[in-house]
mmCIF file of the C-alpha atoms, coordinates in Angstrom:
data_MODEL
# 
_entry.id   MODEL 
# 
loop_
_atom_site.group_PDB 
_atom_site.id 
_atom_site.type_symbol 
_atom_site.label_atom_id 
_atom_site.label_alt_id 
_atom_site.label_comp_id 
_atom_site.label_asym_id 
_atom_site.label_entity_id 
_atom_site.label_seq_id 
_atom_site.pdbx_PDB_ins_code 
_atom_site.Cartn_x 
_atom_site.Cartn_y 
_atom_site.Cartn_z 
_atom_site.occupancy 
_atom_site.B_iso_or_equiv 
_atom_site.pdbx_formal_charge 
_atom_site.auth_seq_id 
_atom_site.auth_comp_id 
_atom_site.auth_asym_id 
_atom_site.auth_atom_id 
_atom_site.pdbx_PDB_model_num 
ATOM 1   C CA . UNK A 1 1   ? 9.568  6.156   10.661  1.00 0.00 ? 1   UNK A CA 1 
ATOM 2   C CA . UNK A 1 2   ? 8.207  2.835   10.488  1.00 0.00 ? 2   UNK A CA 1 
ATOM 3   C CA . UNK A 1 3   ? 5.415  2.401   7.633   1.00 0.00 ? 3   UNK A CA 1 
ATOM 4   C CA . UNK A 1 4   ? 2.744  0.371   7.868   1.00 0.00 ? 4   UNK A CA 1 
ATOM 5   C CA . UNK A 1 5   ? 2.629  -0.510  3.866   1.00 0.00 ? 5   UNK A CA 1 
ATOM 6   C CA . UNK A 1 6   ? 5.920  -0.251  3.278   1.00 0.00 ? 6   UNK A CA 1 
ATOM 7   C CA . UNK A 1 7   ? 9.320  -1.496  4.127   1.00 0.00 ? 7   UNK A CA 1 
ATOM 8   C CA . UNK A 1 8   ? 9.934  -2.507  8.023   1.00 0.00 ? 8   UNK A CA 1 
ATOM 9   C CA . UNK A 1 9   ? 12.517 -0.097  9.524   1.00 0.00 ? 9   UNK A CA 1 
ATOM 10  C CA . UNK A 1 10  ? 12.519 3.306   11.160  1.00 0.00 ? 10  UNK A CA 1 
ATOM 11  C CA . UNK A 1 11  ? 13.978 5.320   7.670   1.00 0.00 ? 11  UNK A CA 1 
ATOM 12  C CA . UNK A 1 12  ? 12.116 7.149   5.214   1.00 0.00 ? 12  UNK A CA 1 
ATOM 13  C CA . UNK A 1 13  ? 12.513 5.686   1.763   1.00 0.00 ? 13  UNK A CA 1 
ATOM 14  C CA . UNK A 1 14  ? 11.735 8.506   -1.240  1.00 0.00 ? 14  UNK A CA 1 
ATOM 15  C CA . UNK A 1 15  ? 12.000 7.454   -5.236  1.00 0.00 ? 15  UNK A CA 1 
ATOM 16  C CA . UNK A 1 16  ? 11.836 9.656   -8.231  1.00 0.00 ? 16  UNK A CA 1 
ATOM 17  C CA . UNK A 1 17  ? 9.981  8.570   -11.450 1.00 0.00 ? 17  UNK A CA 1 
ATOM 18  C CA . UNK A 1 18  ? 9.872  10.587  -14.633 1.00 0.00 ? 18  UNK A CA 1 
ATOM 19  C CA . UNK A 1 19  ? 10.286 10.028  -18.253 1.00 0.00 ? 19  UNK A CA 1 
ATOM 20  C CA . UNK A 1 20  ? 13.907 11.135  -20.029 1.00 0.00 ? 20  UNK A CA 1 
ATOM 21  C CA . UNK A 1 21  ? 14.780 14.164  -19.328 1.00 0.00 ? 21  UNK A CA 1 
ATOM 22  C CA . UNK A 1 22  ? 12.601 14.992  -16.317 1.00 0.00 ? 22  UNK A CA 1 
ATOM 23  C CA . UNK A 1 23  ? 14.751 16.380  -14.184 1.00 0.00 ? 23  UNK A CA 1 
ATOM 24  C CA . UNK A 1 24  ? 14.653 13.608  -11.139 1.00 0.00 ? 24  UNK A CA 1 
ATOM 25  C CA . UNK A 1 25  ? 18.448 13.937  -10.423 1.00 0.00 ? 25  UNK A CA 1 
ATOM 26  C CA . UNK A 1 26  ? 18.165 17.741  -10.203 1.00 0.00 ? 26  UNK A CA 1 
ATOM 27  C CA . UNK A 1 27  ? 15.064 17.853  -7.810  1.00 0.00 ? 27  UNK A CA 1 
ATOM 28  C CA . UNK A 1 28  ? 16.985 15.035  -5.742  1.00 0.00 ? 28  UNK A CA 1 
ATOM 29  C CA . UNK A 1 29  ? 20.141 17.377  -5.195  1.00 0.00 ? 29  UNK A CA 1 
ATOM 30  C CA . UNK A 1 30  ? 17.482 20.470  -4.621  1.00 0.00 ? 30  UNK A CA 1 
ATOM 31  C CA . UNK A 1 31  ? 15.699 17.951  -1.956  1.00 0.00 ? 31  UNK A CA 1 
ATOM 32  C CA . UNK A 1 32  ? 18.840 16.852  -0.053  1.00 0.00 ? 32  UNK A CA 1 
ATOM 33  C CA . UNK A 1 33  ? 19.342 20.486  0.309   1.00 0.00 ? 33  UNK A CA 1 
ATOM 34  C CA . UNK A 1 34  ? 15.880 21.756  1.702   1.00 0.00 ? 34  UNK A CA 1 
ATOM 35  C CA . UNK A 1 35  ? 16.194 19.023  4.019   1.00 0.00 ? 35  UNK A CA 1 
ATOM 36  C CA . UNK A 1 36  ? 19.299 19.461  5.637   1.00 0.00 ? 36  UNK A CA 1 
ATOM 37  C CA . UNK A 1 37  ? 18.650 22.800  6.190   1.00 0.00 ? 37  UNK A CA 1 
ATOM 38  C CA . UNK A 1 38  ? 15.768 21.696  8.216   1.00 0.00 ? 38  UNK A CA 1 
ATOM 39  C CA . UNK A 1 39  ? 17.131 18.947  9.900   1.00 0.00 ? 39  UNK A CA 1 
ATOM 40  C CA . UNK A 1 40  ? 21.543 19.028  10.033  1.00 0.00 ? 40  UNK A CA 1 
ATOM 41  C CA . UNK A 1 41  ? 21.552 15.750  11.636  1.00 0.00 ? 41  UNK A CA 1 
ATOM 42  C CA . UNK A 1 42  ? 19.369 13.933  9.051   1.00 0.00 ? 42  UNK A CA 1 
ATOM 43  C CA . UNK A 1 43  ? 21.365 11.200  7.187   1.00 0.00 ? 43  UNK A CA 1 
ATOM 44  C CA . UNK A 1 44  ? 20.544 11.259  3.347   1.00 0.00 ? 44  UNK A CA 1 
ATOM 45  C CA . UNK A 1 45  ? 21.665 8.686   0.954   1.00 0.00 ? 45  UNK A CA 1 
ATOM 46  C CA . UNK A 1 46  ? 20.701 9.619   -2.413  1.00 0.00 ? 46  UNK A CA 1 
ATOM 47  C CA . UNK A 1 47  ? 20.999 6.614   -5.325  1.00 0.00 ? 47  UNK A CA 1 
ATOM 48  C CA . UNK A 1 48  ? 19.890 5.292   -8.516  1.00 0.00 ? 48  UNK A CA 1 
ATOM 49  C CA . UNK A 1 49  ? 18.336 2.935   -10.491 1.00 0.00 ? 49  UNK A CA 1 
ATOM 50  C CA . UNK A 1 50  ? 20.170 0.961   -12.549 1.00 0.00 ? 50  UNK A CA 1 
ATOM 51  C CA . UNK A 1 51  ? 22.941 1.110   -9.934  1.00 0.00 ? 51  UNK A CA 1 
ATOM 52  C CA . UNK A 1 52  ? 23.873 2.325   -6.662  1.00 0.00 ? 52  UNK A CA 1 
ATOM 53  C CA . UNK A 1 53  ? 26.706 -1.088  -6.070  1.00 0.00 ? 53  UNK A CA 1 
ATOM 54  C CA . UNK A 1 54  ? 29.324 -2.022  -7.851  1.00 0.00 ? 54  UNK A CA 1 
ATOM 55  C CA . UNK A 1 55  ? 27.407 -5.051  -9.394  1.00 0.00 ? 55  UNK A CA 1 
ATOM 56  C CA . UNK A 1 56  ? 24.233 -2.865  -10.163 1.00 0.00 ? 56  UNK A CA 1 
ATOM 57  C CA . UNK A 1 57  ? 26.562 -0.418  -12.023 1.00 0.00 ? 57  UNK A CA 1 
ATOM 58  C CA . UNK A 1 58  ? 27.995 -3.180  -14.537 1.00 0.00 ? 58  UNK A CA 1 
ATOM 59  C CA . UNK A 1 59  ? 24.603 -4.286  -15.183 1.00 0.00 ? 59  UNK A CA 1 
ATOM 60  C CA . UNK A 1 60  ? 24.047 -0.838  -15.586 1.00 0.00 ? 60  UNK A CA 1 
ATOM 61  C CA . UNK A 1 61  ? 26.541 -0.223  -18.306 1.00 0.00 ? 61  UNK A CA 1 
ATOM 62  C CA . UNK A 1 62  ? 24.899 -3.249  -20.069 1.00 0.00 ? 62  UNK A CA 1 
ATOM 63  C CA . UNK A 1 63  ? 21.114 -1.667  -19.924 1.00 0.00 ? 63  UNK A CA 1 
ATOM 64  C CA . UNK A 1 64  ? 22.241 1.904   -20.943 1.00 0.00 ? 64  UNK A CA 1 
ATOM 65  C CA . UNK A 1 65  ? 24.458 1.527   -23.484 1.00 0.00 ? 65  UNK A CA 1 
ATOM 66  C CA . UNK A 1 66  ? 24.262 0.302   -27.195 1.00 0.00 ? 66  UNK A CA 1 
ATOM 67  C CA . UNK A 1 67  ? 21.688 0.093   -29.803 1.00 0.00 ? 67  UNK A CA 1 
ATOM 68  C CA . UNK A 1 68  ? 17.960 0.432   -28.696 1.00 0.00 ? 68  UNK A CA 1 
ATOM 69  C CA . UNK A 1 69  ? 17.349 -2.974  -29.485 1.00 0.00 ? 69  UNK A CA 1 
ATOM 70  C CA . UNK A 1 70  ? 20.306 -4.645  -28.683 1.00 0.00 ? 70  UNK A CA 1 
ATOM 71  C CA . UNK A 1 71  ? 18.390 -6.759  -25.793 1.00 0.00 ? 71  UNK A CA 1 
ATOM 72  C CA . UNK A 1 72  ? 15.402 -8.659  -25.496 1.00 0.00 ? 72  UNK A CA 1 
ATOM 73  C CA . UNK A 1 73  ? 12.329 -7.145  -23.629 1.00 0.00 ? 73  UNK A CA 1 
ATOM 74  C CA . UNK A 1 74  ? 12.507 -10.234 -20.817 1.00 0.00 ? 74  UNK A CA 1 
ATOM 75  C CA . UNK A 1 75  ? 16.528 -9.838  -20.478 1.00 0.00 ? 75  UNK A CA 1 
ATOM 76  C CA . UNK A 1 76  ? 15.873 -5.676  -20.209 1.00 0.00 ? 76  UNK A CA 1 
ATOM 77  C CA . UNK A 1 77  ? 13.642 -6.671  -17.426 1.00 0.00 ? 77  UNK A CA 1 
ATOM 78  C CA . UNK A 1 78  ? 15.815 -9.553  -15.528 1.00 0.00 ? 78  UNK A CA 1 
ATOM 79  C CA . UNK A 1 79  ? 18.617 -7.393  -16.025 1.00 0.00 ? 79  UNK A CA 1 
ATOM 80  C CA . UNK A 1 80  ? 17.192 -4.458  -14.338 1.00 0.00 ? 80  UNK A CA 1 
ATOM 81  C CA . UNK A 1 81  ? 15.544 -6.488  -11.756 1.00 0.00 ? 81  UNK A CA 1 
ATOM 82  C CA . UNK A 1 82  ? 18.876 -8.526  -10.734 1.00 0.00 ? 82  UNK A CA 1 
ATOM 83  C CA . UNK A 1 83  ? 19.997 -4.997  -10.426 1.00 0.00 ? 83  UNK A CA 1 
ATOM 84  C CA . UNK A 1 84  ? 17.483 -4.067  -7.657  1.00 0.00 ? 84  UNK A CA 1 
ATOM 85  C CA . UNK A 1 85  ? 17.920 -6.725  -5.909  1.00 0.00 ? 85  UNK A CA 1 
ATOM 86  C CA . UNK A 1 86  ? 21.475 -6.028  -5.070  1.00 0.00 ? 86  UNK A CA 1 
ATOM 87  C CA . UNK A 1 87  ? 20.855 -2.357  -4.436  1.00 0.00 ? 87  UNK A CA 1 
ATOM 88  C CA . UNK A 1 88  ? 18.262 -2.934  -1.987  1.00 0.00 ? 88  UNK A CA 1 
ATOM 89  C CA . UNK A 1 89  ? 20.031 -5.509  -0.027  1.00 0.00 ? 89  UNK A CA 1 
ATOM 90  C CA . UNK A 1 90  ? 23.188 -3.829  -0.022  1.00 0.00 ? 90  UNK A CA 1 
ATOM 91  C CA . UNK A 1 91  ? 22.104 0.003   -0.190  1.00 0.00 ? 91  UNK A CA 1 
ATOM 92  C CA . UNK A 1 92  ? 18.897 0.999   0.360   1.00 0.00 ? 92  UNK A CA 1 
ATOM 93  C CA . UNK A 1 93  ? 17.846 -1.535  3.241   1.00 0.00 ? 93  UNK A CA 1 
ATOM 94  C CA . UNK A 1 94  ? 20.891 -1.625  5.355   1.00 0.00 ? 94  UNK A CA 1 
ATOM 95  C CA . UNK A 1 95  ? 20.378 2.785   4.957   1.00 0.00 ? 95  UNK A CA 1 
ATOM 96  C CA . UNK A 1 96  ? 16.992 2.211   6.396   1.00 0.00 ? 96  UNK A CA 1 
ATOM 97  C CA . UNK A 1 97  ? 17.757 0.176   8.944   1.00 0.00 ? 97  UNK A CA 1 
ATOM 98  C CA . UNK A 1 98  ? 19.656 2.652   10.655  1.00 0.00 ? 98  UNK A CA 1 
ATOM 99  C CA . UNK A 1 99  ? 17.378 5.468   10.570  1.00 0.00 ? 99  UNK A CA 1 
ATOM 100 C CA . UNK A 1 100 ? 18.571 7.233   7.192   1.00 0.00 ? 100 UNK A CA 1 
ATOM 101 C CA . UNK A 1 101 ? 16.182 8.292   4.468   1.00 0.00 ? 101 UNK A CA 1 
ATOM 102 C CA . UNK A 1 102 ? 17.082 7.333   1.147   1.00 0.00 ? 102 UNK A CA 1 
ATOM 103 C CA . UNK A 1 103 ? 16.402 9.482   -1.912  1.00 0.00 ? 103 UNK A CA 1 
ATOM 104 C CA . UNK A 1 104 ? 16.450 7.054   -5.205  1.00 0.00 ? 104 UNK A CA 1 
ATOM 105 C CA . UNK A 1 105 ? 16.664 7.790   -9.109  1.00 0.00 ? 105 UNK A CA 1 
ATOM 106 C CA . UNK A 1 106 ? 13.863 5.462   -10.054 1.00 0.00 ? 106 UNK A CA 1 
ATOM 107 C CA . UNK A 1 107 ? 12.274 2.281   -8.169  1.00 0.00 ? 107 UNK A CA 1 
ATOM 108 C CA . UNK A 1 108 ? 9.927  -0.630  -8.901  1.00 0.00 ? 108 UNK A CA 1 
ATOM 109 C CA . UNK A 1 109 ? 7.878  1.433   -11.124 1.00 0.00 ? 109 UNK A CA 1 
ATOM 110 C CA . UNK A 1 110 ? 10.375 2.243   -13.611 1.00 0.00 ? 110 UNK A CA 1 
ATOM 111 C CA . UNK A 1 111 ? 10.119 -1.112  -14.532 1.00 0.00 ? 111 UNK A CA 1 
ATOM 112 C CA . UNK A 1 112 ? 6.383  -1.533  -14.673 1.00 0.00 ? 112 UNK A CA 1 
ATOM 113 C CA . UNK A 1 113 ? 6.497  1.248   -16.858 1.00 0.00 ? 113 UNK A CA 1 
ATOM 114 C CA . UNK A 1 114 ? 9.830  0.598   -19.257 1.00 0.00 ? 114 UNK A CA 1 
ATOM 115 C CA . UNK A 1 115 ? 10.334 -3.039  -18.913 1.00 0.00 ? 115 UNK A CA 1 
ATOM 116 C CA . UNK A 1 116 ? 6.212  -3.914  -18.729 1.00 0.00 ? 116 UNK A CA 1 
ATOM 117 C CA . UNK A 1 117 ? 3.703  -1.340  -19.798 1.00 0.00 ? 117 UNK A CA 1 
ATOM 118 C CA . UNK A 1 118 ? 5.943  0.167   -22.443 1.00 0.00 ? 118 UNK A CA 1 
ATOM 119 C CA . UNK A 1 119 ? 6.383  -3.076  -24.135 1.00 0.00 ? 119 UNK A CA 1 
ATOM 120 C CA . UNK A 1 120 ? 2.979  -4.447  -23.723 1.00 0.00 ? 120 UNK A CA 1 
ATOM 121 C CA . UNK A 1 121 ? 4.069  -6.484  -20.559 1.00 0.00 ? 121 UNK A CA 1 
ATOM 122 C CA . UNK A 1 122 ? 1.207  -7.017  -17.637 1.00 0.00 ? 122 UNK A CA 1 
ATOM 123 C CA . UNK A 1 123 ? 2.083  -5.280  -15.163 1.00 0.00 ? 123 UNK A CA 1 
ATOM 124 C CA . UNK A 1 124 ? 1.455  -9.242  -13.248 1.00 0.00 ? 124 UNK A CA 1 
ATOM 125 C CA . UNK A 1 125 ? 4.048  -10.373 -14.797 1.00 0.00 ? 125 UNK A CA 1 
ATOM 126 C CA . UNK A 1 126 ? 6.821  -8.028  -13.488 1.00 0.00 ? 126 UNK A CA 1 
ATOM 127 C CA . UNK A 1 127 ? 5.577  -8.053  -9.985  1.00 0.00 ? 127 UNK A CA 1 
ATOM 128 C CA . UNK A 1 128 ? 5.732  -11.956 -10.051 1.00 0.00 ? 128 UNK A CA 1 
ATOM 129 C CA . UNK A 1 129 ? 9.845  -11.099 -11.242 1.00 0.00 ? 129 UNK A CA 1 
ATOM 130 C CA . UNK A 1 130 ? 9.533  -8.933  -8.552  1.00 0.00 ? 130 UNK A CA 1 
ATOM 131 C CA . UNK A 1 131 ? 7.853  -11.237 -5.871  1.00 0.00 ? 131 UNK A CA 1 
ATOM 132 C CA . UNK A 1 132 ? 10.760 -13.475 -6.051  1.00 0.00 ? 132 UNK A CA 1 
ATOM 133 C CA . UNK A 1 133 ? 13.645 -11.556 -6.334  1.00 0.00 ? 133 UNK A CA 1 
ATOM 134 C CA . UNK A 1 134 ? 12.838 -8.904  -3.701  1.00 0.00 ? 134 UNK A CA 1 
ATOM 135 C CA . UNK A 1 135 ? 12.188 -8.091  -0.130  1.00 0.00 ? 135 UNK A CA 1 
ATOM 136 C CA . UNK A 1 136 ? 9.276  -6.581  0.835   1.00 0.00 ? 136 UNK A CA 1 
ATOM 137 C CA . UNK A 1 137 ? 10.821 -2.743  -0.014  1.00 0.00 ? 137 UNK A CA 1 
ATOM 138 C CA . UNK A 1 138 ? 8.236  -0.335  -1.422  1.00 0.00 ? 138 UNK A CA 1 
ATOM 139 C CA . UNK A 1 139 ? 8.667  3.587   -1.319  1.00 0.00 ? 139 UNK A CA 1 
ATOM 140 C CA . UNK A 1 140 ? 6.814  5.831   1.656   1.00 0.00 ? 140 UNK A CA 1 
ATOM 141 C CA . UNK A 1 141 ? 6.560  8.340   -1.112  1.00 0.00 ? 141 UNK A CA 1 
ATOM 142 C CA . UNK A 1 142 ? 6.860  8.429   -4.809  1.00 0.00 ? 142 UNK A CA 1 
ATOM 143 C CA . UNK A 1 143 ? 7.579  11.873  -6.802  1.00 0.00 ? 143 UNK A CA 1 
ATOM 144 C CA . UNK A 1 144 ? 6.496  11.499  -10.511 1.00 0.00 ? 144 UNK A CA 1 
ATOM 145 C CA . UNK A 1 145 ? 7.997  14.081  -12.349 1.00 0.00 ? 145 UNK A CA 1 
ATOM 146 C CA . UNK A 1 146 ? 5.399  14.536  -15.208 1.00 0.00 ? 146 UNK A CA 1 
ATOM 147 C CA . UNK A 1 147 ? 6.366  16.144  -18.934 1.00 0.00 ? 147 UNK A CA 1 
ATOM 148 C CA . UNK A 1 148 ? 5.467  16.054  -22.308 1.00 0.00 ? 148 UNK A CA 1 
ATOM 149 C CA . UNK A 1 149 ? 7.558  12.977  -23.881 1.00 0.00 ? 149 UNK A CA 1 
ATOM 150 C CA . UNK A 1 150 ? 8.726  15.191  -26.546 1.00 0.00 ? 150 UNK A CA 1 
ATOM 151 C CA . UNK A 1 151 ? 10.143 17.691  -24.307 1.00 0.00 ? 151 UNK A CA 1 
ATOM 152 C CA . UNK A 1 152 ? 12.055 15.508  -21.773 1.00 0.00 ? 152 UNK A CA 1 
ATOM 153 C CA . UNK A 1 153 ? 13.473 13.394  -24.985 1.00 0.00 ? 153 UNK A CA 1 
ATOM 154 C CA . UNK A 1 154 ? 15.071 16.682  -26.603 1.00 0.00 ? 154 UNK A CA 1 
ATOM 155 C CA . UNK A 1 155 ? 16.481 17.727  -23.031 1.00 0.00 ? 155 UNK A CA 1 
ATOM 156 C CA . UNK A 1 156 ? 18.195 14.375  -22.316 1.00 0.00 ? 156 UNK A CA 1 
ATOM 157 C CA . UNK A 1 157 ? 19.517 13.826  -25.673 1.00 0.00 ? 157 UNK A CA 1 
ATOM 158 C CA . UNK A 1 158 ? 20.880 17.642  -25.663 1.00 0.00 ? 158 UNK A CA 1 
ATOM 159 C CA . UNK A 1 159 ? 23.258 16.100  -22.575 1.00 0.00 ? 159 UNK A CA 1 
ATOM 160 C CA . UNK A 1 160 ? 25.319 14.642  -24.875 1.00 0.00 ? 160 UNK A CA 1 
ATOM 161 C CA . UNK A 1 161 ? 25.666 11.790  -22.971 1.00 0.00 ? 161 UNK A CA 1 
ATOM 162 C CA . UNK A 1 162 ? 26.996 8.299   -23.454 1.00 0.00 ? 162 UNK A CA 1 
ATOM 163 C CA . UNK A 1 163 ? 23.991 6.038   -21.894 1.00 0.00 ? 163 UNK A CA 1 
ATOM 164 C CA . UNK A 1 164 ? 21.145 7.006   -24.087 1.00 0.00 ? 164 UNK A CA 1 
ATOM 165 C CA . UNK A 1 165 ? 20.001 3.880   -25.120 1.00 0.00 ? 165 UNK A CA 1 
ATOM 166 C CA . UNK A 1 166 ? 16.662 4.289   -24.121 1.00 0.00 ? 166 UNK A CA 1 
ATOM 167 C CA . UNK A 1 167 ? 16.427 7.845   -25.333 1.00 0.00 ? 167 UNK A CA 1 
ATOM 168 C CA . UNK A 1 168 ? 16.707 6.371   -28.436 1.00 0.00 ? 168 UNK A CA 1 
ATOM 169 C CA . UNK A 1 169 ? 13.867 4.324   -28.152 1.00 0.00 ? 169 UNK A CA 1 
ATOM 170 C CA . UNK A 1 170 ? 11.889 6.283   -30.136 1.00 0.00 ? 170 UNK A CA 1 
ATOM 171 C CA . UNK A 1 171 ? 8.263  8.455   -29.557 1.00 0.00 ? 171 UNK A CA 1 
ATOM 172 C CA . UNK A 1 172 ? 6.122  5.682   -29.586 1.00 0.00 ? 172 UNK A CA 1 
ATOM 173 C CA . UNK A 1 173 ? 8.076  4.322   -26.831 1.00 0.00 ? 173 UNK A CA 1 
ATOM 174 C CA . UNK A 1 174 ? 8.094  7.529   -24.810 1.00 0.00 ? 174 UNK A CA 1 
ATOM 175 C CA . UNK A 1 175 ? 4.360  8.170   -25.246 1.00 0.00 ? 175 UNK A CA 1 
ATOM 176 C CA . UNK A 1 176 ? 4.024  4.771   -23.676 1.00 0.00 ? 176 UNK A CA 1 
ATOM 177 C CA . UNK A 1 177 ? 6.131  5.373   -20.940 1.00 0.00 ? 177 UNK A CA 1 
ATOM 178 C CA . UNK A 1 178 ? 4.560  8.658   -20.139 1.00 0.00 ? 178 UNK A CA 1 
ATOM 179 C CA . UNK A 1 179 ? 0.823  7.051   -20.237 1.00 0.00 ? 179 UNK A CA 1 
ATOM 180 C CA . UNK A 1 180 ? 2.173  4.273   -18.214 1.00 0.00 ? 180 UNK A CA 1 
ATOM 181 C CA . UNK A 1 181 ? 3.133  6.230   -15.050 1.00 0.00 ? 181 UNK A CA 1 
ATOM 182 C CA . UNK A 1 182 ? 0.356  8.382   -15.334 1.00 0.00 ? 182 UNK A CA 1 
ATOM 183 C CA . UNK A 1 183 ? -1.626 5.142   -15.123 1.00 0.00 ? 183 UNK A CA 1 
ATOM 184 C CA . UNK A 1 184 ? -0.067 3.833   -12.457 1.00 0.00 ? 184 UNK A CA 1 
ATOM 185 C CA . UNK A 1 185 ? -0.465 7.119   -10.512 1.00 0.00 ? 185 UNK A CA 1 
ATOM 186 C CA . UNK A 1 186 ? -4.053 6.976   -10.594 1.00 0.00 ? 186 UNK A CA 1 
ATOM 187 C CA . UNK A 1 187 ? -4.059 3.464   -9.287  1.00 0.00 ? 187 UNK A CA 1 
ATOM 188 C CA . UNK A 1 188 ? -1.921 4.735   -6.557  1.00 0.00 ? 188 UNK A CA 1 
ATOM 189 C CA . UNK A 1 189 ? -2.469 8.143   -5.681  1.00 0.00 ? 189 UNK A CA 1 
ATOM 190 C CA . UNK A 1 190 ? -1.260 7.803   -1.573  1.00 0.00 ? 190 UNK A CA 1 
ATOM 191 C CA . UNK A 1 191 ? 1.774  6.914   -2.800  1.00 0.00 ? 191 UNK A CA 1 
ATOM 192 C CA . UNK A 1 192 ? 2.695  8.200   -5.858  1.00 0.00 ? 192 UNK A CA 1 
ATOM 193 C CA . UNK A 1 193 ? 2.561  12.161  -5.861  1.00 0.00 ? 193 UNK A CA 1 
ATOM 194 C CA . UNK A 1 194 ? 2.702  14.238  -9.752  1.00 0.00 ? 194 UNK A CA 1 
ATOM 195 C CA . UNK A 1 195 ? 3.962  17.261  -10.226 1.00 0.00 ? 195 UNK A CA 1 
ATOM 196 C CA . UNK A 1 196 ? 4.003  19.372  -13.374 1.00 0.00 ? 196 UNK A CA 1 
ATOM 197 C CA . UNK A 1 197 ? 8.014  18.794  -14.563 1.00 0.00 ? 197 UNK A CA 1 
ATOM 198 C CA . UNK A 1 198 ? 7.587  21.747  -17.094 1.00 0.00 ? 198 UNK A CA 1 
ATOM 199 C CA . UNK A 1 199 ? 7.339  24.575  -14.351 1.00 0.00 ? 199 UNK A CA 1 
ATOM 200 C CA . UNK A 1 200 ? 10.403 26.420  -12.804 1.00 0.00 ? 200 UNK A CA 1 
ATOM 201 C CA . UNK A 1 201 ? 13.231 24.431  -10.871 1.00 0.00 ? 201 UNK A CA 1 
ATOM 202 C CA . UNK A 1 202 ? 12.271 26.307  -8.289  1.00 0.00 ? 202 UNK A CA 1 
ATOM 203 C CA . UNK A 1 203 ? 8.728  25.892  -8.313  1.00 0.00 ? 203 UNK A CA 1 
ATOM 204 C CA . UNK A 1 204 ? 8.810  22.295  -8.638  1.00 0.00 ? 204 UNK A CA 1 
ATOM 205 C CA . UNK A 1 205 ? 11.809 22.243  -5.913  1.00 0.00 ? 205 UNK A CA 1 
ATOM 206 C CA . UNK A 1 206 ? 9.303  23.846  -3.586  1.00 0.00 ? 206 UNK A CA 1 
ATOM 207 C CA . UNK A 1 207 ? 6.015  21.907  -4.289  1.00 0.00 ? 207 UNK A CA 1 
ATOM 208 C CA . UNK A 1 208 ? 8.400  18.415  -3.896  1.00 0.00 ? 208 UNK A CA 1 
ATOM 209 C CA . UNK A 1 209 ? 9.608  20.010  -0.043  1.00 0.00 ? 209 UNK A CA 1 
ATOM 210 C CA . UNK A 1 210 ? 5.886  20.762  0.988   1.00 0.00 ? 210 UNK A CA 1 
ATOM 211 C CA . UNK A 1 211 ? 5.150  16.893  0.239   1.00 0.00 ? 211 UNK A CA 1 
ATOM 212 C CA . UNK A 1 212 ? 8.070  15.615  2.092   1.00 0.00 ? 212 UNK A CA 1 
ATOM 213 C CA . UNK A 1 213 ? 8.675  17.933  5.290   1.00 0.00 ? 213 UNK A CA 1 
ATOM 214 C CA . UNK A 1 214 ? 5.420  16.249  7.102   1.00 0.00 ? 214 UNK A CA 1 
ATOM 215 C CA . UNK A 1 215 ? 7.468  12.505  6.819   1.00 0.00 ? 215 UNK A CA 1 
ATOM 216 C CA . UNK A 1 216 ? 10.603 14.728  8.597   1.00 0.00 ? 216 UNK A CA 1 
ATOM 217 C CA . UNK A 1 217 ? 8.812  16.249  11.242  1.00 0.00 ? 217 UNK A CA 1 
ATOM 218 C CA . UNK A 1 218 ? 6.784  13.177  12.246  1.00 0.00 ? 218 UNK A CA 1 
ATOM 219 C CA . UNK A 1 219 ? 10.067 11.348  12.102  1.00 0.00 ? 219 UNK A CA 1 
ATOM 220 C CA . UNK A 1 220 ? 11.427 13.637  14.241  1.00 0.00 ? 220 UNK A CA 1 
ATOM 221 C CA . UNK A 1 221 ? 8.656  13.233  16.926  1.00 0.00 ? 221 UNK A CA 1 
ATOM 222 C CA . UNK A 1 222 ? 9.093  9.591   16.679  1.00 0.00 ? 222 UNK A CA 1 
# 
């Protein structure tokens, strides 16, 4: 499917946004599921953000791990930038190219919303990071997995898991990163798609496979 706003090839490109704890890489698995079910011969790549090469995963290590403050706000946001720009020349484009869809663990507007809004950065001044390090790659859809901060904080950190350095961030953090997508969602609601994270796995699982099966089936007919 080629997209007239988007990125120029004939895949379907899908990211996941959501504060800690949201359950994106869940809904991803549930989503690679649905969709082979309905279409076998459908090639899904699912990655992530920080990550997806072996590059992008080092600089991951560096932006996950350690003390909350152990980086600068404009190296947080280079780092994670430098990041995407080898994913999406490496990963995500060359997947598109060939007809795949690609199912990503937050995009572009993780880091309007960490790296920018969350630390009283315009959101200007990350695209103009953006501008110059990227091609022109931008999502067909964008699932915003919506919860209370509070909530998705004491779910991640219950993981037990060694990256938490932005779970530990603190509320006033979160709060900002929750108003920030919910901003950015109502400056782009074509794109970006919200759905209530607090509801069932199953019930969110469903509502995400309604919103994506039309891109399949006009694919298909393509």
């Amino acid at each position: 499917m080629t997209s007239k706003y988007t990125h120029d090839s004939m895949g379907i490109f899908i990211t996941f946004e959501g504060g800690e704890g949201s359950g994106k890489s869940t809904q991803i698995k549930c989503l690679k599921d649905k969709l082979l079910s309905l279409r076998p011969d459908l090639e899904i790549v699912i990655s992530r953000e920080p990550g997806g090469t072996e590059v992008a995963e080092q600089i991951r290590n560096i932006l996950v791990n350690g003390a909350a403050d152990k980086l600068s706000v404009k190296t947080e946001a280079l780092l994670m930038i430098a990041a995407r720009a080898e994913h999406i020349d490496r990963v995500i484009l060359p997947a598109l190219q060939r007809g795949a869809m690609v199912l990503c663990d937050r995009f572009k507007d993780s880091s309007i919303v960490y790296q920018g809004l969350a630390n009283d950065i315009p959101k200007e001044e990350i695209d103009k990071i953006h501008e110059f390090a990227l091609k022109k790659c931008e999502p067909d859809l964008t699932i915003l997995l919506d919860i209370p901060f509070e909530t998705g904080i004491k779910r991640a950190l219950d993981r037990n898991e060694i990256d938490q350095r932005f779970e530990k961030k603190g509320e006033d953090f979160h709060k900002k990163i929750r108003d920030g997508y919910l901003e950015i969602a109502s400056l782009n609601p074509k794109r970006i798609k919200k759905i209530n994270a607090s509801n069932s796995i199953h019930n969110i699982s469903d509502e995400i496979y309604q919103l994506v099966k039309p891109l399949i089936l006009r694919s298909k007919n393509k």
